[in-house]
PABA-251853 format. One record per atom (N, C-alpha, C): x, y, z; residue in one letter. Coordinates in steps of 0.1 Angstrom, whole numbers, plus 5000, padded with zeros to 4 digits. Layout:
! PABA-251853
XYZa...
This chain:
! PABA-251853
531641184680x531241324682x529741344684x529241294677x527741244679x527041224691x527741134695x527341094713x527641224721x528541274725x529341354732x528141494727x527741534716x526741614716x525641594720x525041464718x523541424724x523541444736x524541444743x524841404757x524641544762x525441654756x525141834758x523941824757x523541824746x522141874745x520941824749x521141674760x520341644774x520741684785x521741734783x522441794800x521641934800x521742064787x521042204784x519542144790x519142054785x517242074780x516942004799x517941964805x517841924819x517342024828x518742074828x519142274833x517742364835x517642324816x516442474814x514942434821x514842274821x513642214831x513342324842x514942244851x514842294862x515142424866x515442514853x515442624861x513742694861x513342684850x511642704845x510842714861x510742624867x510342584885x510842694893x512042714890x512542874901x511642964901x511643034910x511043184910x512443304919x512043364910x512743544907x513643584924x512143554931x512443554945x512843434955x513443354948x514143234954x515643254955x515843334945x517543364937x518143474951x519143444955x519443504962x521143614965x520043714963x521343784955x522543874963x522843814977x523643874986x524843774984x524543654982x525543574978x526343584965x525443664950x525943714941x526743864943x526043924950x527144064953x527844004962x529043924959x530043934969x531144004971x531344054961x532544234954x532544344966x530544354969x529844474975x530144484992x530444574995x530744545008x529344615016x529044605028x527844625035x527944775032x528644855034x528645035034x528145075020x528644985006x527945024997x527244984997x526444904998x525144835000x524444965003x524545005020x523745085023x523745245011x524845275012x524845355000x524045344991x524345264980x523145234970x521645244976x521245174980x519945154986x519245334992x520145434995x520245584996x520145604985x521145624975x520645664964x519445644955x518745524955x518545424949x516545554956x516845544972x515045614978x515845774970x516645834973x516445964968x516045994955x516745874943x515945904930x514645894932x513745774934x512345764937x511745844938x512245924950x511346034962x511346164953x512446224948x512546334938x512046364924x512846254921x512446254901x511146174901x510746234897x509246194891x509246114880x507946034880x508445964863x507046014859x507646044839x507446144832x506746064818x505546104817x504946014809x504246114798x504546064782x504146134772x502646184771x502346314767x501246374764x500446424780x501346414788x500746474801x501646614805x500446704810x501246854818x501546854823x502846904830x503846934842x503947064847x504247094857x504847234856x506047204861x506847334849x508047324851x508947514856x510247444859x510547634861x511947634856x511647764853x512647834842x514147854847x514947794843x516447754849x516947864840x517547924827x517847924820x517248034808x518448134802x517748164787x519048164778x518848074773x520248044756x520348014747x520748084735x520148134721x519448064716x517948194716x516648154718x516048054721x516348004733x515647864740x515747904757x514547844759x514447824770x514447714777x515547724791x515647554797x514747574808x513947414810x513247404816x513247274826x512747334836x513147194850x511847184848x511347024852x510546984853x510346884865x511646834869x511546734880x512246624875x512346584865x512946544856x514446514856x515546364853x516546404854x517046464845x516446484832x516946574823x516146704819x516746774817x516046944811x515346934798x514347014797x514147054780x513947154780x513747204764x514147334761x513047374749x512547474748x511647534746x512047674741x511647654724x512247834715x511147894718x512048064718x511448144717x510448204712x510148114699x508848104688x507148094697x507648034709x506447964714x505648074722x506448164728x506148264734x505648414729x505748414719x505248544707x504048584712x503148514711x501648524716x501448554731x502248534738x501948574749x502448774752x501748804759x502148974766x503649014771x503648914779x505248924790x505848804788x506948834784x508048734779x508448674795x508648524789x509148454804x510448444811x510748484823x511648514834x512348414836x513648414846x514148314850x513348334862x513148184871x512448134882x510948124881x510348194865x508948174865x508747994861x507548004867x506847864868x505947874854x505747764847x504947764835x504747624835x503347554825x502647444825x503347424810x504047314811x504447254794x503747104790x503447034781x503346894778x504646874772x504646724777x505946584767x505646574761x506246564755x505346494735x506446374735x507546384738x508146274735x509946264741x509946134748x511146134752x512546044747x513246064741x514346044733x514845884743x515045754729x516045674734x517445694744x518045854742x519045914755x518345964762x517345954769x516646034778x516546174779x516346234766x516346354764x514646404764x514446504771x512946534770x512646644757x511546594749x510846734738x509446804745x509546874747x508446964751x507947074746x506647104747x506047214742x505047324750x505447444750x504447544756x503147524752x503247574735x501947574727x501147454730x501447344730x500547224728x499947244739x500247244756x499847234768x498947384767x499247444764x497647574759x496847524750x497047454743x495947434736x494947324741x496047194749x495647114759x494247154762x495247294772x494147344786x492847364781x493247474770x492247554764x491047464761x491447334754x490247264748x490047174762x490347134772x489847124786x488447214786x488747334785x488247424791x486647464783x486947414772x485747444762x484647304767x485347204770x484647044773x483947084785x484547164793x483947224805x483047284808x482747344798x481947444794x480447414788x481047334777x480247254772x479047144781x479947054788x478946984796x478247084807x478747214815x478447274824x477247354817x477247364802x476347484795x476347604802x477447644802x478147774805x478047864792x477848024795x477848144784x479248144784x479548124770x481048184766x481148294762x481948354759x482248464754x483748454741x483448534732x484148454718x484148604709x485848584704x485948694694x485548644679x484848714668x484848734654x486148764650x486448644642x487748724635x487848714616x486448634615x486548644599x485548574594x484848584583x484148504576x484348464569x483148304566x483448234559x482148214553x482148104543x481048004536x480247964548x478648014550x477947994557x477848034568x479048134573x478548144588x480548264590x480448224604x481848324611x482748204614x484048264615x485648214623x485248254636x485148254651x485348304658x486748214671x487348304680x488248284684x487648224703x487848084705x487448054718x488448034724x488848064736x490048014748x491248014735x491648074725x492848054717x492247964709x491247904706x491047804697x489947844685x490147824674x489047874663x488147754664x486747874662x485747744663x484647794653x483147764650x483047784637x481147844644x480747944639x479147954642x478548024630x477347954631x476847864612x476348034615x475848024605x474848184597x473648174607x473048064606x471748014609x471648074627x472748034632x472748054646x473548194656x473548284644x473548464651x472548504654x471548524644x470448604653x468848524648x468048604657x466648504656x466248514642x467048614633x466148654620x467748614609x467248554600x468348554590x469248684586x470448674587x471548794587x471848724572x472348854562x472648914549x474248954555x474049044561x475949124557x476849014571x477548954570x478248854575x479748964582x479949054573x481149114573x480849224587x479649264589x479349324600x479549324615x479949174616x480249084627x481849044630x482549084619x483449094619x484249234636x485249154642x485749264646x484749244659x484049204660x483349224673x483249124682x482849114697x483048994708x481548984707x481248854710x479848834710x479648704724x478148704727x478348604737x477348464736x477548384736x476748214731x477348104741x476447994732x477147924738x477547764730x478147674735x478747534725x477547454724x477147474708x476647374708x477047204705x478447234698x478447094691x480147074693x480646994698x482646914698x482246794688x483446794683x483846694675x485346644681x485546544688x486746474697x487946434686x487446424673x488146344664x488846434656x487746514650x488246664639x488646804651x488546754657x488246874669x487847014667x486747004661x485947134654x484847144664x484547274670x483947314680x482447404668x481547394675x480147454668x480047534677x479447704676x479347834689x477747834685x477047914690x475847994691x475448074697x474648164690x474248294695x473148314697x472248274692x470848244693x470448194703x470848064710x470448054719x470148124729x471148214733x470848314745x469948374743x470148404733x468948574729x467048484730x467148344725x465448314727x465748214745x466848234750x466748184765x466448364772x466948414770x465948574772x464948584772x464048534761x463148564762x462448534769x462748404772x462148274783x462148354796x463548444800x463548464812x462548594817x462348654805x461948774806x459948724805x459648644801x458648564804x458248564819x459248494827x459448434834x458948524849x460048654846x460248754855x459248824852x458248884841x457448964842x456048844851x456148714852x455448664862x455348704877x457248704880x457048774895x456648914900x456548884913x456249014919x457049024931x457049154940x457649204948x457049164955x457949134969x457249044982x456648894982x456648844971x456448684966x457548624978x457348494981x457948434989x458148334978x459248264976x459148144967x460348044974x460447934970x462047844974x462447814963x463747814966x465047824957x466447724959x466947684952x468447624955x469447774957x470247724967x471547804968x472347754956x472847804947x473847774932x475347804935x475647954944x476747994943x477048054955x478148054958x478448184971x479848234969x479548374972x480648474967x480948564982x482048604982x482048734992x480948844992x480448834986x479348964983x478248934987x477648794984x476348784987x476348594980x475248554977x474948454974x474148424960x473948334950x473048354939x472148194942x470948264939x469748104944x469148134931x469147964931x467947944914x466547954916x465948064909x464548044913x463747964902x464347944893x463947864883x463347854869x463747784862x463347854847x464847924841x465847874846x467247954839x467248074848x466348154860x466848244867x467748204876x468748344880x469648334894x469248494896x468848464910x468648584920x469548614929x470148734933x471048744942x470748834956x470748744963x470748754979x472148834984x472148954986x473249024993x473348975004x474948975012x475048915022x474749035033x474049135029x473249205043x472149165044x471449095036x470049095035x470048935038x471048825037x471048695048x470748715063x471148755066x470448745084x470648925090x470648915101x470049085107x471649035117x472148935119x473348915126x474348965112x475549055115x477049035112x477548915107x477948925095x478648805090x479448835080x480348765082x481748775069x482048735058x480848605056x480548545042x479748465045x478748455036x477248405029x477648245035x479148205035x478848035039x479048015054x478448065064x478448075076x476948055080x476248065068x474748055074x473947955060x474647985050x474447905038x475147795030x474547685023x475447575020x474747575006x476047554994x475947534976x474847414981x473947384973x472447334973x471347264982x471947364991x470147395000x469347434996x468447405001x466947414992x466447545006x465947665004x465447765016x464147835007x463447935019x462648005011x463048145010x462548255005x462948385002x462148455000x462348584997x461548694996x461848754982x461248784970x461948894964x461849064969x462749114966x463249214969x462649344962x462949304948x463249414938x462949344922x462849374920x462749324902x463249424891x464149374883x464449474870x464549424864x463549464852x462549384838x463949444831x464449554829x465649574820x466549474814x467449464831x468149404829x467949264836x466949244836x466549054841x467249034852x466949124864x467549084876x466649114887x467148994900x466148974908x466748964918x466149064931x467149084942x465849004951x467248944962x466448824968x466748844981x465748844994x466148845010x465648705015x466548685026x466148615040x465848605049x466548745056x466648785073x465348795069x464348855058x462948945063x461848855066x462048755060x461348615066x461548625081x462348655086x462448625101x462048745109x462048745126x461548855130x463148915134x462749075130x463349155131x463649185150x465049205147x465449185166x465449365173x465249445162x465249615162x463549625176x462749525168x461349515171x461349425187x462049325185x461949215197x462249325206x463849405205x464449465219x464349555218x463049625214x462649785216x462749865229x462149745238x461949775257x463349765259x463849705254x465649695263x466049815257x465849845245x467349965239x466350165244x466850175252x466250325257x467750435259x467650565254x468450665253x469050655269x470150695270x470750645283x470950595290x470650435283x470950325293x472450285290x472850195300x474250145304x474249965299x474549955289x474649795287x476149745282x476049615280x477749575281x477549495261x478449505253x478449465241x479449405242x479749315225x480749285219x481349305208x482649375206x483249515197x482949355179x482549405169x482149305158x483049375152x483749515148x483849555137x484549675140x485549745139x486849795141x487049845129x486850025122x487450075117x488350175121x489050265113x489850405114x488750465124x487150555116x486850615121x485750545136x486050405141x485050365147x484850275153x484450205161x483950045162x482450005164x481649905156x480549855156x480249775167x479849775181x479449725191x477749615191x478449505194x476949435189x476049405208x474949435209x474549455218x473549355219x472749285212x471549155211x471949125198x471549015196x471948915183x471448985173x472049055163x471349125150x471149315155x471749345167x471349425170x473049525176x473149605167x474749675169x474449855169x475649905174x475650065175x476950065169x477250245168x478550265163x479050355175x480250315176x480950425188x482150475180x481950615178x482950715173x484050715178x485350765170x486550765177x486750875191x485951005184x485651095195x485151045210x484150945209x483450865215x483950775226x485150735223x486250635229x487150665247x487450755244x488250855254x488450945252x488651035267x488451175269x490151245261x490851145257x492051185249x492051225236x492251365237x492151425223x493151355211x494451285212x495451245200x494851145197x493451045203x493450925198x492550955186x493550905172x493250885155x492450815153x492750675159x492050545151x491650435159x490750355162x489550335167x490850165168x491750095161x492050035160x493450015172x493950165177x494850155187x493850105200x492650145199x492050125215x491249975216x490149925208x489549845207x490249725200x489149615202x489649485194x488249425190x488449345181x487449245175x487349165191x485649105192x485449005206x485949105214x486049205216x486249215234x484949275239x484549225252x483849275256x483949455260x482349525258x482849725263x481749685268x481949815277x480549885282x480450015279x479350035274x478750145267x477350215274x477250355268x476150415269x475850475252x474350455256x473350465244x473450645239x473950705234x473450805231x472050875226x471850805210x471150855204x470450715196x469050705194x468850595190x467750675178x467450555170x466550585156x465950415155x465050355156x463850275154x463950255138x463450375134x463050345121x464250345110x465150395112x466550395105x467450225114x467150205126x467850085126x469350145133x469450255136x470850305137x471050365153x472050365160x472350425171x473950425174x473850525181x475050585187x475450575202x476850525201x477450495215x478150515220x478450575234x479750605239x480150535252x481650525252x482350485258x483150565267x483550675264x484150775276x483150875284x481950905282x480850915293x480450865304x480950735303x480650625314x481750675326x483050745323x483850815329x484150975335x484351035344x483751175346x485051235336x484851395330x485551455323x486451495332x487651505321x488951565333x488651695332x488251745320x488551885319x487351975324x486051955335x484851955342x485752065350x486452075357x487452165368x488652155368x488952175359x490252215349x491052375355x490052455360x490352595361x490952655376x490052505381x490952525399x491852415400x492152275391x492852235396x494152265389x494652335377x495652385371x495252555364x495152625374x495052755373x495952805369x496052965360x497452995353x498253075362x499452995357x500753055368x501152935380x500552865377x500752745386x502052645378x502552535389x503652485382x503452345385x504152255376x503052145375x504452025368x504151905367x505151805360x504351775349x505351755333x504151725326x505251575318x504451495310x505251395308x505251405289x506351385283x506551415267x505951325259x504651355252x503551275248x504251235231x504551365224x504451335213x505151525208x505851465197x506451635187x505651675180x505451865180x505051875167x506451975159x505752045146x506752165141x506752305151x505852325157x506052445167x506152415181x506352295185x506652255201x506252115203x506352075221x506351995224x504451975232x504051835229x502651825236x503351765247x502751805259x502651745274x501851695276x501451565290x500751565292x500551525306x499651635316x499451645331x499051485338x497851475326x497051335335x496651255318x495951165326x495351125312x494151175304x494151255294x492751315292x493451465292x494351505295x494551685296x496051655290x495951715283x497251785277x497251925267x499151945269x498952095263x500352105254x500252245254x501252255237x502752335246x503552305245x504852385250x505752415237x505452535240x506352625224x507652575223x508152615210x509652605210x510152695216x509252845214x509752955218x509952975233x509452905240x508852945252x510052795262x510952775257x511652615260x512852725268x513452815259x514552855270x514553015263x515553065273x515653245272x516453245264x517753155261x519253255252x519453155237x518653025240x519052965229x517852935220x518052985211x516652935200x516452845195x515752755198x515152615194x514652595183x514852525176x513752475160x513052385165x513452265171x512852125174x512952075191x512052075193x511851975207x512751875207x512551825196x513451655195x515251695199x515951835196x516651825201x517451865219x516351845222x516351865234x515451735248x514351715242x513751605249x513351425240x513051355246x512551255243x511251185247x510851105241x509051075247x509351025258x508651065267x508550995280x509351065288x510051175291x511051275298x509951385306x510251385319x509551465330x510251615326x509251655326x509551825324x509051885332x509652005341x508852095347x508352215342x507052265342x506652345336x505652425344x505052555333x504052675342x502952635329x501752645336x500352715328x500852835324x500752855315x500852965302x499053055300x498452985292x497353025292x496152855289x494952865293x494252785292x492452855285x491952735279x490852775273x489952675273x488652625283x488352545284x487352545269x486752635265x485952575255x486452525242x487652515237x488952475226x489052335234x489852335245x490452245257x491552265253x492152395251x493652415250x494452445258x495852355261x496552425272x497652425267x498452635274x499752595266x500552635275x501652595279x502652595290x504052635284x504752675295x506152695293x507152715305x508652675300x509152605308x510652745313x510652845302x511352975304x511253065314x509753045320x508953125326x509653065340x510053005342x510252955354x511453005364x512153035354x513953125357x513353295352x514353375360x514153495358x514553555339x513753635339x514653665325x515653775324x517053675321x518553725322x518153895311x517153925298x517454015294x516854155302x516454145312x515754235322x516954305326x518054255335x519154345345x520354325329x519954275316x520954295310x522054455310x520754595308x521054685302x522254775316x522054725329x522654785340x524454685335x523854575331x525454495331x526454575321x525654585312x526154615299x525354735296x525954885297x525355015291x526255035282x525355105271x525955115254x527455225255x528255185247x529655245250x530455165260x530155095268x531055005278x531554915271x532854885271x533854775268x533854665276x534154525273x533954435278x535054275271x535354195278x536454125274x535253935271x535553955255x534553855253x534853735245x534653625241x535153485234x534553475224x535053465209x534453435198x533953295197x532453265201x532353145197x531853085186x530853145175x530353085166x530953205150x530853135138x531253205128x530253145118x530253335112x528853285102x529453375092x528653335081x528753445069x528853555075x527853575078x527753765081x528253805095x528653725101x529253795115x529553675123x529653705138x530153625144x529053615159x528653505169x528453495179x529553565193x529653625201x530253645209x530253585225x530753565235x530353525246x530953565259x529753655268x530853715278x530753625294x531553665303x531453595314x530553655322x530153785323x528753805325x527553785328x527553745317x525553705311x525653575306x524353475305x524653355290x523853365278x523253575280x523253575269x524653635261x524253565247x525753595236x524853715227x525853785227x525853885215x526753905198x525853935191x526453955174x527254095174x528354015166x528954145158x528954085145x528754205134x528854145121x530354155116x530554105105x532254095100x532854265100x531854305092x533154465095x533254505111x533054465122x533254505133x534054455140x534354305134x535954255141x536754255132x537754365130x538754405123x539354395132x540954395130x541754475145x542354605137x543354615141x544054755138x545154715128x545454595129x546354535115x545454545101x544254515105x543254495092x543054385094x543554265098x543154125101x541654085105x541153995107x539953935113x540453885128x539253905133x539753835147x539153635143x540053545150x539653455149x539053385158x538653225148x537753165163x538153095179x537453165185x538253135200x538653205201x538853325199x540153435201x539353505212x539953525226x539853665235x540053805230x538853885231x539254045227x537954155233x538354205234x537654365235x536654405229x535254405238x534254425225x533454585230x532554615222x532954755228x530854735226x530054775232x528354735233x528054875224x527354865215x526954935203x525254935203x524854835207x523254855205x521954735216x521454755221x520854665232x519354695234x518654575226x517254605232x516354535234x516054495250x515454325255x514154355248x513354435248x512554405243x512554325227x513354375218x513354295207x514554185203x515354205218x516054105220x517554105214x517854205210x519054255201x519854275207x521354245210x522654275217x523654275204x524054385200x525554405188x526354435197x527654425194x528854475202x529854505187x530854545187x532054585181x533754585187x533954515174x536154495183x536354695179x536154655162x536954815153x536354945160x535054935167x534655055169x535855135186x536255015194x536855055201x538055185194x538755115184x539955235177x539455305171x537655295168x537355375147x536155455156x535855555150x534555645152x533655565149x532655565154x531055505147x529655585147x529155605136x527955715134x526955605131x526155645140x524555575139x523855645134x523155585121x522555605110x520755625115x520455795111x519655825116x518355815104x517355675110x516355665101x514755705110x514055645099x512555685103x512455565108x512155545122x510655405129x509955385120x509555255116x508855205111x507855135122x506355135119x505655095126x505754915131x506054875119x506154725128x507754655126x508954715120x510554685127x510454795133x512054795141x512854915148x514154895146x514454825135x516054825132x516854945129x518354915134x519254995134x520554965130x521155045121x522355025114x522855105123x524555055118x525555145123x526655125115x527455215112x528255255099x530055305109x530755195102x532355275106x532755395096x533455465105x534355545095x535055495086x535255565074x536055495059x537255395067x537055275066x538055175072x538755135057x539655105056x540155125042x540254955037x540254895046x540454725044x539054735040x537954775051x536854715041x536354775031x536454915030x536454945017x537254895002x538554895006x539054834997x538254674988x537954585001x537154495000x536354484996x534954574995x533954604991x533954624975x534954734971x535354774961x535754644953x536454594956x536954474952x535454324943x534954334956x533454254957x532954304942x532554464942x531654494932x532054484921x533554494912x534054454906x534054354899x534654244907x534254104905x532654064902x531254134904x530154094901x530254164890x530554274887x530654354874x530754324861x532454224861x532854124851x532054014852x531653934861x530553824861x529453854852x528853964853x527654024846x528154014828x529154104827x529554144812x529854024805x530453914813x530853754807x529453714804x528653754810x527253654808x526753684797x526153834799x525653944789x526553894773x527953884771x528853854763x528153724754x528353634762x527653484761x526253504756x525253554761x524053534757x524153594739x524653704738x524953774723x525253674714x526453634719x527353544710x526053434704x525653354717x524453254712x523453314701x523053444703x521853484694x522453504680x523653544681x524153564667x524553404660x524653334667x525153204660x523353144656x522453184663x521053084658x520753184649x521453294646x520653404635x521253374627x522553314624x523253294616x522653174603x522053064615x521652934613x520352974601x520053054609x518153064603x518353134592x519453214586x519353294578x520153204565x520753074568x521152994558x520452904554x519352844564x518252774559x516752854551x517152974557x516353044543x517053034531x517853064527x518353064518x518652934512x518352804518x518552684514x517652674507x515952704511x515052724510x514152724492x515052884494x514852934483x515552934474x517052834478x517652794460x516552674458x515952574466x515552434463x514252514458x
């Protein structure tokens, strides 16, 4: 047995030699998948890039952002990229304003991922992360923080930085030793870091320093003067303007009108973060330690170079820079621009806004109106360069003349036309047709619809023109009163029905005439109905105020016209049947019915007063047993 083992255990120690000499990439492993057929192969090797490419790999104590899949008792689930979710209580979110959403995106840290690949995460920790980022930031940059007081202590304040408590000694509030500690309580104060600790992570604040770097500044600035030329670093650039160090802890700020006499959109088109330039001061304020800084003025002003070129009525060609509602800024020599009014634009009165006609870059041609040197300012126009339509306006569309107009635009009292480009006018509602009364244009035309029409009346100093399209056909109420004289009977079609009466329609005229309800009775007592052919009998007519009544009942019933006083500005006229007993009955009936309406109400209102009188008279008396 002996042999037979020695013999093993030189055959093993053989093996393990030779396998030691292999490498990893010698081993060849298509000959070991021989189960695998080519299609899974490819398969796997798919799945195998989509994990890669997707899931991220997730490594402890680093931030992610993740998004909110999920809210379930009190936890929130959270994707991170991750093949597994974590979840995050409610607890963590207290401190914040707005509770978190499904699909909001938020920044969490891993703290730790479970032997089952389970992820732990935390909101809180990743804010505090940031927060103390942000202090380190600060710190090396010697940045002004800004920091709440929230309590005191032995030696000094608690105050609150980025969410983190940090600590500022007694010594370093104010230039003079402070006594009441409790004073400072409650209040925001501004310093800056003096001292991190990476280990205890105790943060040191100060306040002092600012207040004796003031003084420095204010040193500093009562040295300059107005019109000093000095050079400076560019530090910052903002939409607004730019801020340059002039040195000693100052920053001066260069408006971006006062960078060049050219138009520009932002300060980094002519300026770069730490170029070295020279400048002008501007302005000085010893108050508030600020210092307004120029550049263009270093240069020569282009107002001065192209004095000889810019003269009141000249004709030159620009490029539109600037495009508002009321206007466009036309730039005419480098640093040198006018404004052209909307008025200014075209001889078309509807045009609003300076943005339908012009564009940014395009080339105009303009005339100079009005110029100012010492203001820097001029005015320009663009439809002068073209003759006025409305110059002989009076011979070429005289009134009573008939003319094509084209449908510009609606208003609430008519339609605007317009003849040519530059002249247009107002067409009434009222003035659209003789029989039918219009509210709206719109239901009748559409923009762009050829209309024939008459000058109405015109006014060149307004430039009003108003037309109409009635005027063109005779007016049917003129030969009305020969067709129809009052007392003539006539065979007419009920077309329309209204509360108070009815439209009528004869084959006559296309004007229609009213009867009101007690007038189409028949002799049953019935109503006449709609569509119905009948006998109408002409009761009252008058073109000038445009009034046609007719009547069915008066044909069988007497009728007495009710003899009033003219009034200066109506001329209405009633007219009264003899006792007709249907509508009296009716009437009678009517008033009745509002009668009882009234006494139910009147009834009701009582009842309520007596039940809150009831109320009030038992809480007195509650009152006065307690």
């Amino acid at each position: 047995m002996s042999n037979k083992k020695t013999k093993l255990y030189s055959s093993l120690e053989d093996i393990m030699n030779l396998n030691k000499n292999v490498k990893l990439s010698d081993f060849d492993w298509s000959s070991y998948e021989v189960s695998f057929s080519k299609k899974e192969i490819k398969k796997r090797k798919k799945l195998e890039k989509l994990y890669t490419e997707n899931l991220q790999r997730i490594e402890e104590f680093y931030i992610y952002k993740g998004k909110i899949i999920q809210l379930i008792d009190r936890n929130v689930i959270l994707d991170i990229g991750f093949k597994a979710e974590g979840l995050i209580p409610f607890n963590e979110f207290r401190e914040n304003k707005k509770f978190p959403k499904i699909n909001d995106i938020i920044e969490v840290i891993v703290e730790k991922l479970d032997y089952k690949g389970k992820l732990i995460i935390s909101y809180n920790q990743a804010k505090k992360l940031k927060s103390w980022e942000r202090i380190q930031n600060s710190w090396k940059n010697n940045e002004i923080i800004i920091f709440f007081v929230t309590a005191r202590t032995k030696g000094g304040l608690i105050v609150v930085l980025f969410g983190i408590e940090c600590f500022l000694p007694g010594s370093q509030i104010e230039k003079k030793p402070v006594k009441d500690f409790d004073y400072y309580v409650g209040q925001t104060m501004e310093g800056k870091i003096v001292k991190i600790n990476n280990k205890t992570k105790n943060v040191v604040v100060s306040h002092k320093m600012l207040l004796e770097k003031d003084l420095e500044k204010k040193k500093l600035i009562s040295q300059l003067e107005k019109g000093q030329i000095l050079i400076g670093i560019v530090k910052n650039l903002t939409h607004y303007g730019s801020f340059i160090d002039v040195g000693g802890g100052i920053d001066g700020l260069c408006h971006i009108t006062d960078i060049s006499w050219e138009r520009i959109d932002h300060p980094s088109e002519k300026l770069e973060v730490g170029q070295i330039i020279n400048f002008v001061i501007l302005s000085i304020d010893k108050i508030k330690n600020r210092v307004q800084l120029g550049l263009k003025q270093l240069q020569t002003n282009p107002w001065i170079h192209f004095e000889k070129k810019l003269k009141k009525g000249k004709v030159l060609i620009g490029t539109v820079s600037v495009v508002t509602d009321y206007g466009a800024f036309v730039e005419l020599f480098p640093g040198v621009e006018g404004l052209v009014h909307v008025s200014e634009m075209s001889w078309h009165q509807q045009l609003k806004s300076a943005k339908n006609f012009v564009k940014i870059g395009e080339k105009v041609k303009i005339l100079i109106l009005n110029l100012e040197h010492s203001a820097q300012k001029m005015s320009l126009s663009m439809k002068r360069l073209s003759p006025d339509p409305w110059e002989n306006i009076e011979n070429q569309y005289p009134l009573g003349t008939r003319n094509i107009g084209t449908v510009k635009s609606f208003t609430n009292c008519g339609v605007l036309l317009e003849l040519e480009p530059g002249i247009e006018g107002l067409l009434y509602n009222s003035d659209i047709s003789w029989t039918e009364k219009i509210k709206s244009g719109l239901d009748i035309y559409k923009k762009g619809d050829l209309v024939q029409l008459i000058v109405l009346g015109l006014d060149v100093m307004t430039r009003k023109l108003n037309f109409g399209c009635k005027q063109l056909t005779k007016n049917p109420w003129e030969n009305l009163e020969q067709i129809f004289p009052i007392g003539s009977i006539h065979i007419g079609k009920i077309i329309k029905f209204f509360s108070k009466g009815v439209i009528v329609k004869f084959n006559e005229t296309t004007i229609c005439a009213f009867a009101p309800l007690g007038f189409i009775i028949k002799k049953s007592g019935i109503l006449l109905k709609p569509y119905e052919e009948a006998e109408f009998k002409i009761i009252e007519l008058e073109k000038n105020y445009q009034r046609f009544f007719v009547s069915h009942s008066s044909i069988f019933k007497k009728y007495v016209q009710k003899k009033e006083i003219k009034k200066e500005k109506s001329s209405t006229s009633k007219f009264e049947l003899e006792e007709d007993e249907n509508l009296f009955f009716f009437k009678k009936n009517r008033k009745i019915k509002n009668k009882k309406l009234k006494l139910k109400l009147k009834l009701s209102k009582r009842a309520k007063k007596k039940k809150t009188n009831k109320k009030k008279k038992k809480n007195k008396i509650i009152k006065f047993l307690i």
